[in-house]
N, C-alpha and C positions, 0 to 999 in steps of 0.2 A: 623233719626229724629233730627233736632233741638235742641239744648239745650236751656234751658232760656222758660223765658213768650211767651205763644203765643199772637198771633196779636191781637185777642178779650183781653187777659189777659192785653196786654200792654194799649188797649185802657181804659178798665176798670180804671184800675191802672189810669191812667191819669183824667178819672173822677173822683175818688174819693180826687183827689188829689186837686181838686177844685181852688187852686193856685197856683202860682209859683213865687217867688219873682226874677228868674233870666229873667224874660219876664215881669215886673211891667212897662216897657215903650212900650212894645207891645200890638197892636193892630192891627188883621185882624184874619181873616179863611182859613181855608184849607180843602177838601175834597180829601181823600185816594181813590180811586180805585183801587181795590186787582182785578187782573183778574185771574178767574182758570177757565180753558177751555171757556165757553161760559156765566158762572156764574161771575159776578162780583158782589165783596161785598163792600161796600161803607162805611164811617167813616168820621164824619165831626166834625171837630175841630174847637170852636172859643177860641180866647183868646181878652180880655178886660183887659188890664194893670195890666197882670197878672192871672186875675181871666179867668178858663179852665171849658169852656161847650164841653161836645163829647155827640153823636146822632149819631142815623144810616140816617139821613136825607138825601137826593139826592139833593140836592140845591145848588144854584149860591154859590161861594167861591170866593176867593183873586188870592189863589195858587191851583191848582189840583195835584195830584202829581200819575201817573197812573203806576204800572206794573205787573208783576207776582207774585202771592203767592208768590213761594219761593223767592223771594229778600226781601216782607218783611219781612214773617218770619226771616229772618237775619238778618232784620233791628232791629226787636223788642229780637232778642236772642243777640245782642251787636255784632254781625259776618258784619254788614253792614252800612258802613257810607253811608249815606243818598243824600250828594251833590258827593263823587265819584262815586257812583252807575250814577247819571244825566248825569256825565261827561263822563262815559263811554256808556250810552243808554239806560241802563240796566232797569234804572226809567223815566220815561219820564215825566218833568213838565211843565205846562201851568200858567200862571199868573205870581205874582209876587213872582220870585227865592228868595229873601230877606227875605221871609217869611217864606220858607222851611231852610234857614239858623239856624233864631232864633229857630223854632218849633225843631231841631234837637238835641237842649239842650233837651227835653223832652225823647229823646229815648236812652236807654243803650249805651255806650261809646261801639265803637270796640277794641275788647281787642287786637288785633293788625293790622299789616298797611293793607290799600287796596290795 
């Protein structure tokens, strides 16, 4: 198992969080697609200059950002940086990458290299 927040936990976590002043010039969305087996579970993030809405909604986004469970859970346990994972496949994004850049301040630091 995992160590850390899970992915629900992480996304909770980030609504409660309601802002972020390290994203106050950011603006756009993104929709998580978690695939486990034939179940995908969805998570869709806006940010407004700063301020953090998350929903389980299925809707149009900026950025997509698609893979397996287990990557994110490592995303959200700090075991998985977010644009090495894209770079190596492992995540697959759609829209605009600059945006999964910013949003990756939001997620636990990897506590070491990828």
């Amino acid at each position: 198992m995992t160590a850390g927040p899970s992915i629900q936990e992480l996304f909770e976590a980030l609504a409660r969080r309601e802002y972020e002043p390290l994203l106050d010039k950011a603006v756009g969305s993104a929709r998580f697609d978690i695939v486990d087996g034939k179940r995908v579970e969805r998570w869709f993030v806006a940010i407004d200059k700063g301020h953090i809405r998350v929903s389980r909604k299925n809707t149009r986004a900026d950025t997509i950002v698609r893979g397996h469970r287990r990557s994110f859970e490592r995303a959200a346990a700090g075991q998985l940086n977010a644009m090495a994972a894209v770079l190596r496949g492992e995540l697959v994004i759609e829209g605009d990458a600059r945006f999964l850049v910013r949003l990756q301040r939001l997620f636990p630091r990897p506590s070491r290299r990828q």
